[in-house]
C-alpha positions in Angstrom: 0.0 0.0 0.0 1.1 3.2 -0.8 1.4 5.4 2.6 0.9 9.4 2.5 1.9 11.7 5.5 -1.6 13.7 4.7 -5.3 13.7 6.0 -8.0 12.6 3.8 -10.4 15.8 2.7 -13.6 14.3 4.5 -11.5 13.3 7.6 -9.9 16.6 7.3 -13.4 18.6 7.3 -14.5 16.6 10.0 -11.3 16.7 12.1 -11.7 20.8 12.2 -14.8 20.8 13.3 -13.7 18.4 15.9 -11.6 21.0 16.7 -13.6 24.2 16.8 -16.4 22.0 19.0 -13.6 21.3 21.7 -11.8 24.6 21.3 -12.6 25.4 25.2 -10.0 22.5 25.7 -6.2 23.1 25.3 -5.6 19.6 24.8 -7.2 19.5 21.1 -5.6 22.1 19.6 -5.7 22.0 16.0 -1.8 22.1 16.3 -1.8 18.7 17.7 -3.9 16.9 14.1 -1.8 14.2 13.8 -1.3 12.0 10.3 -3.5 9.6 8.4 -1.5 7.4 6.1 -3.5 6.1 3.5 -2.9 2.0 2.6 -2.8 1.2 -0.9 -5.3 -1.5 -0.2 -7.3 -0.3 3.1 -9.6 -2.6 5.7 -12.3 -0.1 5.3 -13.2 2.0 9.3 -10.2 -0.3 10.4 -6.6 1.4 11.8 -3.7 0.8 13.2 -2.9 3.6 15.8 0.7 4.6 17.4 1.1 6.7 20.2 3.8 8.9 21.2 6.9 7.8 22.8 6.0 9.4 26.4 2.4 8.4 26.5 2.5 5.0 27.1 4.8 2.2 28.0 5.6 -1.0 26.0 6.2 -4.1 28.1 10.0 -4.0 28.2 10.4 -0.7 29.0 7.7 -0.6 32.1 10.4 -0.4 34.8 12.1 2.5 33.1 9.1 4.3 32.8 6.9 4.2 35.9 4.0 5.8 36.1 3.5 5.9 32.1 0.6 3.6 31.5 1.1 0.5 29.4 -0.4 1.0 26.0 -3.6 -1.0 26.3 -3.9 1.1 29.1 -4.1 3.9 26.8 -6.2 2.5 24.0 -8.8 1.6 26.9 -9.1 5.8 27.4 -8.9 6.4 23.9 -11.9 3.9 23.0 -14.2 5.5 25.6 -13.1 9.2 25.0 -13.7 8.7 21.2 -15.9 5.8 20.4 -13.4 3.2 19.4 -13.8 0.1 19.2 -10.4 -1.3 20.0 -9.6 -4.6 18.2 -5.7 -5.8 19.3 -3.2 -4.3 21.6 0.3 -4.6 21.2 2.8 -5.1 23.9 6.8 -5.3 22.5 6.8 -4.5 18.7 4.4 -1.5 18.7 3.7 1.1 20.9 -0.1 1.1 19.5 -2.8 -0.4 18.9 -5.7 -1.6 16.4 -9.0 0.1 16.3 -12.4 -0.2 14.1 -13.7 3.6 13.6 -16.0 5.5 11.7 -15.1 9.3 10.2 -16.1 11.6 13.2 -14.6 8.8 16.1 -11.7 9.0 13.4 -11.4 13.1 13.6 -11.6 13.1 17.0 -8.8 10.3 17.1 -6.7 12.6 14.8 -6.6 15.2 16.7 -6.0 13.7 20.1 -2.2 15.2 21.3 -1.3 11.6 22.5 -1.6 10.1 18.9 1.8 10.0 16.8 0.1 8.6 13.6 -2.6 6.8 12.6 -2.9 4.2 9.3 -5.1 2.5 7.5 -4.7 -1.2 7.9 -3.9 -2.9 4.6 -4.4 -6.0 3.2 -1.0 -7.9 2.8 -0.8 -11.7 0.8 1.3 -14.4 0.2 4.6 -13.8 -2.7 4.8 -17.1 -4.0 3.6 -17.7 -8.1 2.0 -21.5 -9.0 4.5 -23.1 -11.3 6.3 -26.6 -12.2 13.0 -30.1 -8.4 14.9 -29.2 -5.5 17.8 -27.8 -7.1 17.7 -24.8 -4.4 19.5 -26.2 -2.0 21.9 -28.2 -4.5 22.8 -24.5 -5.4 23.3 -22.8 -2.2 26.3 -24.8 -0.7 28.4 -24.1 -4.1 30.4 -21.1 -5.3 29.5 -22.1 -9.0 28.1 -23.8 -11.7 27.4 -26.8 -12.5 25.3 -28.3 -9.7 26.7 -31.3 -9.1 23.4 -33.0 -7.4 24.2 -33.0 -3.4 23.6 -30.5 -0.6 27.0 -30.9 2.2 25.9 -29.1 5.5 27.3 -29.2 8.7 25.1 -28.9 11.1 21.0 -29.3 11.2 20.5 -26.8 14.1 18.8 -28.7 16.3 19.0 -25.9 19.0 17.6 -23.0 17.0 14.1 -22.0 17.0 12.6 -20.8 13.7 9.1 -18.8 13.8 7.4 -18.7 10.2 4.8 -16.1 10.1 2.7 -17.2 7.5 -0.6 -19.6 6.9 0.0 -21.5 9.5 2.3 -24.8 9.3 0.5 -28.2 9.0 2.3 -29.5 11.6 1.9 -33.1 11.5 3.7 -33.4 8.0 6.4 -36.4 8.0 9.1 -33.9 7.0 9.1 -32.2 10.3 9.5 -35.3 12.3 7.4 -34.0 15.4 9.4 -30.3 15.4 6.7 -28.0 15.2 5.7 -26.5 18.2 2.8 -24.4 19.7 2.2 -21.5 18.0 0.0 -18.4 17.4 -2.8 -17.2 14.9 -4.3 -13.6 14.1 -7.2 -15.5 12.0 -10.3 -15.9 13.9 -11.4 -19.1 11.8 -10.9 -21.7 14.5 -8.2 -23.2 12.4 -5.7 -22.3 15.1 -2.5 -22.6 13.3 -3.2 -24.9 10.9 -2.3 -24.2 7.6 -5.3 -24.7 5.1 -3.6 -22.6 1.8 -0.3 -24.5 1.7 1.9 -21.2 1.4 3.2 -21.6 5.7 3.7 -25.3 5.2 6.3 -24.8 2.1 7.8 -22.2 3.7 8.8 -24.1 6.9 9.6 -27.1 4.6 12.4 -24.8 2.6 13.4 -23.7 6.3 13.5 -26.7 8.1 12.0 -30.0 6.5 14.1 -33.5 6.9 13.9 -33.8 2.9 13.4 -30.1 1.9 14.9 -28.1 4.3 18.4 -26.1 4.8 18.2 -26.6 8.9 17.0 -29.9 8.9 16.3 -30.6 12.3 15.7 -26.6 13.1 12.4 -26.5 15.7 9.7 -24.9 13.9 6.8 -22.6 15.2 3.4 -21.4 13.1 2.5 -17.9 13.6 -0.4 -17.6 11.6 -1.2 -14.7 10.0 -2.9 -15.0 6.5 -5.8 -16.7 5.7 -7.1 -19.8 3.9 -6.7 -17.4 0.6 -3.4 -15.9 1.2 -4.2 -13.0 2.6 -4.6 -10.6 5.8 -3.7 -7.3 7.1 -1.1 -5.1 8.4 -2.5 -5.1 12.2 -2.8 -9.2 12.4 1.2 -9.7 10.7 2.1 -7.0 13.3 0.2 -9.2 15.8 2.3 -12.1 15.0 5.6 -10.4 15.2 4.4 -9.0 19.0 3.8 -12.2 19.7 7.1 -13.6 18.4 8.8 -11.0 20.0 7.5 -11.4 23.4 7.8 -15.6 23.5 10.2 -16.4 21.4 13.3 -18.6 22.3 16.8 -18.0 21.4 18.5 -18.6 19.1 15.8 -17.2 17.3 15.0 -16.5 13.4 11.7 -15.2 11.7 10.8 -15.6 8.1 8.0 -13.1 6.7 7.5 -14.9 2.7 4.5 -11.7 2.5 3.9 -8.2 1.5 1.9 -5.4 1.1 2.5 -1.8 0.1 4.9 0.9 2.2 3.6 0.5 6.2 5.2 2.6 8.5 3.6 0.5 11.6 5.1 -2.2 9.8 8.8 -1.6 9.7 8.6 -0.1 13.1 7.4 -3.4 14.3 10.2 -5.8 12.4 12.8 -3.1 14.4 11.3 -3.8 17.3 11.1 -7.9 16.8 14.9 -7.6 15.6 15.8 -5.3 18.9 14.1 -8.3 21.1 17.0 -10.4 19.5 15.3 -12.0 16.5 17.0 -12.7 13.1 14.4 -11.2 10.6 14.2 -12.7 7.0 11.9 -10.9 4.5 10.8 -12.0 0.6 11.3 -9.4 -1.8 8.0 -9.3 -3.4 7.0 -10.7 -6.9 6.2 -7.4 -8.8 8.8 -7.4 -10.7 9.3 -3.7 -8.8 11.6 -1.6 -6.6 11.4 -3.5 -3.0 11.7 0.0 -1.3 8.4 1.0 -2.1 7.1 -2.4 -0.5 6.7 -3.6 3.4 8.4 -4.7 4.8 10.8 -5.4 2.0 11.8 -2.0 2.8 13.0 -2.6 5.7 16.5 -2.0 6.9 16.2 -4.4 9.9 15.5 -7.2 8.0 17.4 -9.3 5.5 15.6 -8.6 1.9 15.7 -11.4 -0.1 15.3 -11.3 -3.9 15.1 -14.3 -6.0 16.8 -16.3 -8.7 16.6 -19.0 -11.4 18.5 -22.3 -11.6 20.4 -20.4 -14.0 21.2 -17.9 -11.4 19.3 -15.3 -13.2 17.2 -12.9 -11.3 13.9 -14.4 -11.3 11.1 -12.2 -13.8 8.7 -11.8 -11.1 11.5 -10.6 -8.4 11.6 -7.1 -6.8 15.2 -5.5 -7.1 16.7 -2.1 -6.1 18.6 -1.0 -2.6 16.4 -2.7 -0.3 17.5 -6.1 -1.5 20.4 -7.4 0.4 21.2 -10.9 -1.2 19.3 -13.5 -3.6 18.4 -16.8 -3.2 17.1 -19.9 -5.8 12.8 -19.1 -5.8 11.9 -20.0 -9.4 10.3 -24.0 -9.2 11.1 -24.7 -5.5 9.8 -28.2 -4.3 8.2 -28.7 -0.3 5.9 -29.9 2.2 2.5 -29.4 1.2 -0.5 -29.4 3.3 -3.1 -31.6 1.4 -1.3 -34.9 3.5 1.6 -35.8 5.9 3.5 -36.7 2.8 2.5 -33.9 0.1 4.5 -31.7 -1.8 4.6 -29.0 -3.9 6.7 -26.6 -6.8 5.7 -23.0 -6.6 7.7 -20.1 -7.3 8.3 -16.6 -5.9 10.4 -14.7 -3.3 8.9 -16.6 -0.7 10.4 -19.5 -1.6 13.8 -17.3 -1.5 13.5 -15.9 1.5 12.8 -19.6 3.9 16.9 -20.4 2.0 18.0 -17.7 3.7 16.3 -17.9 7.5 17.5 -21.7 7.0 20.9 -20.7 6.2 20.4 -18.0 9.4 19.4 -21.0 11.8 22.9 -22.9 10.6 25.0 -20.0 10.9 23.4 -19.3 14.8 23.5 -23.3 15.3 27.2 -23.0 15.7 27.1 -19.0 17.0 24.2 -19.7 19.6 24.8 -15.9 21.1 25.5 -13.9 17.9 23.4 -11.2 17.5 20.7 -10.4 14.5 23.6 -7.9 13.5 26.1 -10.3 13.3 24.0 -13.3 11.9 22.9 -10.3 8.7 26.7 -9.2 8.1 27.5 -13.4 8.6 25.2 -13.9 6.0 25.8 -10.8 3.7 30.3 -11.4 4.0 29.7 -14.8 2.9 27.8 -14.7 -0.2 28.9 -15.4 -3.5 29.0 -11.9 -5.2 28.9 -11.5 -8.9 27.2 -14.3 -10.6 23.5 -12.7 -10.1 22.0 -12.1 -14.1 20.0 -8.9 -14.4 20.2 -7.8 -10.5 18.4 -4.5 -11.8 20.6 -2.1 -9.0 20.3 -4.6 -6.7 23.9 -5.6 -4.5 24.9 -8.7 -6.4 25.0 -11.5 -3.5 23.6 -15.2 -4.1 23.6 -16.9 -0.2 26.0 -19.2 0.3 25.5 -21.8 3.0 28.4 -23.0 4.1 30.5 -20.8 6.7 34.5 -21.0 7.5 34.7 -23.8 10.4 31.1 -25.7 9.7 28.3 -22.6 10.8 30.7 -19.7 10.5 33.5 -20.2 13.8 33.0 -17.6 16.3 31.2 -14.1 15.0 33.6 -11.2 14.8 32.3 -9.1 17.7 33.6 -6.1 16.1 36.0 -3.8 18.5 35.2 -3.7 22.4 32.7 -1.2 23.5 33.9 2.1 24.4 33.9 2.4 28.4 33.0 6.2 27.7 33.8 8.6 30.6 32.1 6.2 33.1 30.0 7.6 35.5 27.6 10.6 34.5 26.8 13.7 37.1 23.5 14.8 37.6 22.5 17.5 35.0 26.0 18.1 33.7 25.8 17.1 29.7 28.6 15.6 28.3 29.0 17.0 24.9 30.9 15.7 21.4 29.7 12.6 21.2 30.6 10.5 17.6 30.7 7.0 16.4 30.5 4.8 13.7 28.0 2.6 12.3 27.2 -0.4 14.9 29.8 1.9 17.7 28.9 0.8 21.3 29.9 4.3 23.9 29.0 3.2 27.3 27.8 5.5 30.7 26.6 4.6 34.1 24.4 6.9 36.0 23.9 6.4 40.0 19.8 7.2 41.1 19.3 7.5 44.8 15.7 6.3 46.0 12.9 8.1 45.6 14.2 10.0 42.7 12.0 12.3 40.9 11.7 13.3 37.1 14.4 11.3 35.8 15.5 12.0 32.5 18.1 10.2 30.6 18.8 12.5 26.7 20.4 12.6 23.5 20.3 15.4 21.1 21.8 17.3 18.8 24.7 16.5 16.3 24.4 14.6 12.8 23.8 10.9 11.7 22.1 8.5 13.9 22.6 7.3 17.6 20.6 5.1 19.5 19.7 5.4 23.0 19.5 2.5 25.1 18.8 2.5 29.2 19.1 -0.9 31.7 18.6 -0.5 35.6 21.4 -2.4 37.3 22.8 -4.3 34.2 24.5 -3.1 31.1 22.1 -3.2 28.1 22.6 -4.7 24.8 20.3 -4.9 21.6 18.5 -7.5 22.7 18.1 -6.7 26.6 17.3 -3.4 27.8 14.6 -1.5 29.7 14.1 1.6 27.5 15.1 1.6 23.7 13.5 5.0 22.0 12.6 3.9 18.3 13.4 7.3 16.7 15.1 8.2 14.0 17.8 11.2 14.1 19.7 11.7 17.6 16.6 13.3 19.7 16.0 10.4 22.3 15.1 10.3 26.1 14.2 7.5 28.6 12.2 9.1 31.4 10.3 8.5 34.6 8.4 10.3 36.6 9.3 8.2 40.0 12.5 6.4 39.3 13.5 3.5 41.2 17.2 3.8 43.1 19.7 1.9 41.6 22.7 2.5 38.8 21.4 2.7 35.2 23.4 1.5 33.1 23.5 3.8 29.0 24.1 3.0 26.1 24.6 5.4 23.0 25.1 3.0 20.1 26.0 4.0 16.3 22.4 3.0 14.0 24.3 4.9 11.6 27.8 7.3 11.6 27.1 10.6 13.9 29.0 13.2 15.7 28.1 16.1 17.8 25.5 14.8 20.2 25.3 15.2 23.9 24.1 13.0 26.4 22.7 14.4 29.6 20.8 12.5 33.1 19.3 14.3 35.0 16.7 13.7 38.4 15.3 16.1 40.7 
């Protein structure tokens, strides 16, 4: 869908009138409107709404901000101030909610100061094309051409855990020999996580199936998220990644073989699933189209993943362009089926590229059980073979390439040691100059007596892009941390009205390059 930072006209009447009927309240000033983005294919009177970093908490980031209610909490006040009927709250990948609204509950939702954005849910579907075996995985574990009819691996992952949000898996196919474990579904069809369209059943196959798979004995989970026909919405795949990202078990990877048009909601949400510590693999899309103007293709905390033929051409159908970060065989890929326990089936399309790659992931952390999902992407992206991709279209020429230095990929390169900074911080004296590069880890700890009030931990100012990342009593990391702003530029703050004593422990960590920013902690 394509998203635009504007307010429909009849919302847009409606909202000012909104406005001029409250204008005895401060709080609806017509200042505050916030932003409708319009899906490409909308869920008509149904939206995904995201709140403002200081309005409400997300489950990981309770204890560093007490006293900010949790955002259910805050869709709750919403839904009886406005007349919203609130569908799904989300807990770890969103700080937002889903709500069913007509035009006037929609003004008056618009124009509430705690609301950051709202969007209109979309309708996002399967990327795979019916076509007429497997020579995938014959190609992956060799440089070049000719396949020469085996697939060498090193490892079957046994200890990795490998969540395919999708149709559902069928889980009692022979080819997962008993590895699929409980799982989730968005779909209110009673089908649990069943897979009745075949698409989530493939998909794991390619991942993780005895006969099919790249991680052949890789524990699978169903997180069920598109229909019987292939298709469902921005809020319920959102749904599934919350879910992954609040019960998942590591070493973790997630495969996302599905696609819509440009969702902002969406990529905040893959960040947030990746920050949690989860490896994110995502299909290209089949429109033979620039991935960047597709979610969450588009991402930039995902792996992209374009697809080729057997003749190491890029597939017709295959998005290309910047967002793509390496190609994998998805022209006439055999797998598990879900008709029977011993089905299978050859279909095409970036979804079957994408489950090489998020198999190829679960190797790699089968033998690097506490690398991070930066290290398992740069893994991944350093060791394929470049230059062999026909007609990438400006997309980086990589093919994946399975097997890794020392069976899995040895030890990952933890880059340099992290920067001890200046150490400990004084209260409400800035420390000013700040720069790093690109994944740059510069470290702080900041003592909080009891009883603290107003506690404010801050970045601002400079160029690039720092993180800001804030853990009571234990250093943080990208995974494990009690306050993690999601913004991008260097304007970030952890706060609490009534801190709880104890040393918090800062990190400011390089997203991208920056220079020039200043960190400040502050309490009354």
């Amino acid at each position: 869908m394509k998203l635009a930072y504007r307010v429909a006209p009849k919302v847009q009447a409606l909202a000012a009138a909104t406005i001029l009927s409250l204008s005895m309240s401060a709080a609806y000033a017509s200042d505050d409107l916030s932003n409708l983005l319009l899906a490409e294919k909308p869920v008509k009177g149904q939206y995904i709404v995201v709140l403002k970093d200081d309005t409400a908490a997300l489950a990981s980031e309770t204890a560093a901000m007490g006293g900010v209610p949790q955002v259910a909490d805050v869709a709750s006040s919403l839904a009886r101030t406005h007349r919203l009927d609130v569908v799904h709250s989300y807990r770890n990948v969103l700080r937002g909610f889903v709500a069913r609204a007509d035009d006037r509950a929609l003004a008056r939702l618009l124009a509430d100061p705690r609301v950051e954005f709202v969007e209109e849910d979309g309708i996002v579907s399967i990327s795979a094309t019916q076509n007429n075996a497997t020579w995938g995985l014959d190609r992956i574990d060799q440089r070049n051409r000719p396949l020469n009819g085996t697939y060498v691996y090193d490892t079957s992952a046994p200890n990795v855990h490998a969540y395919v949000i999708d149709t559902g898996i069928r889980a009692s196919h022979n080819d997962f020999g008993g590895r699929v474990g409980s799982g989730y579904s968005a779909i209110n069809d009673g089908r649990g996580s069943n897979d009745c369209n075949g698409h989530g059943t493939h998909v794991a196959g390619t991942v993780g199936g005895a006969v099919w798979g790249a991680a052949k004995q890789v524990r699978l989970y169903p997180v069920r998220v598109l229909g019987c026909n292939g298709s469902g919405t921005n809020s319920g795949v959102i749904a599934g990644m919350d879910w992954v990202a609040s019960n998942h078990t590591k070493p973790a990877v997630a495969n996302m073989s599905l696609g819509g048009g440009a969702s902002t909601a969406t990529d905040q949400a893959v960040t947030r699933m990746r920050n949690a510590g989860v490896t994110v693999v995502v299909a290209a899309g089949n429109d033979n189209s620039n991935a960047c103007n597709y979610s969450p293709a588009r991402s930039t905390s995902a792996i992209t993943v374009g697809s080729t033929t057997s003749s190491d051409a890029r597939s017709s159908f295959s998005n290309y362009g910047s967002c793509v970060n390496i190609f994998a065989p998805g022209s006439s890929i055999t797998s598990a089926w879900h008709t029977s326990n011993t089905a299978s089936n050859t279909i095409s399309g970036t979804s079957m590229a994408a489950p090489h790659v998020a198999g190829v992931a679960a190797l790699y952390l089968a033998s690097n059980p506490g690398a991070t999902p930066a290290q398992v992407e740069n893994a991944i992206i350093a060791n394929a073979t470049t230059g062999v991709v026909g007609n990438p279209a400006g997309s980086p020429n990589r093919l994946l390439y399975s097997r890794f230095d020392g069976g899995g990929g040895g030890d990952p390169d933890p880059g340099p040691d992290p920067d001890p900074g200046d150490g400990g911080l004084q209260n409400g004296v800035p420390v000013t100059g700040l720069s790093g590069a690109s994944g740059s880890e510069t470290r702080y700890t900041f003592n909080v007596p009891s009883g603290a009030r107003n506690l404010v931990i801050r970045i601002s100012g400079g160029s690039g892009d720092a993180d800001l990342y804030v853990r009571r009593n234990a250093p943080p990391t990208t995974s494990s941390y009690d306050c993690r702003p999601y913004r991008t530029g260097n304007s970030e703050a952890c706060t609490a009205s009534t801190a709880l004593g104890g040393t918090y422990h800062i990190m400011v960590r390089g997203y991208r390059a920056y220079s020039g920013v200043t960190l400040t902690a502050s309490y009354d």
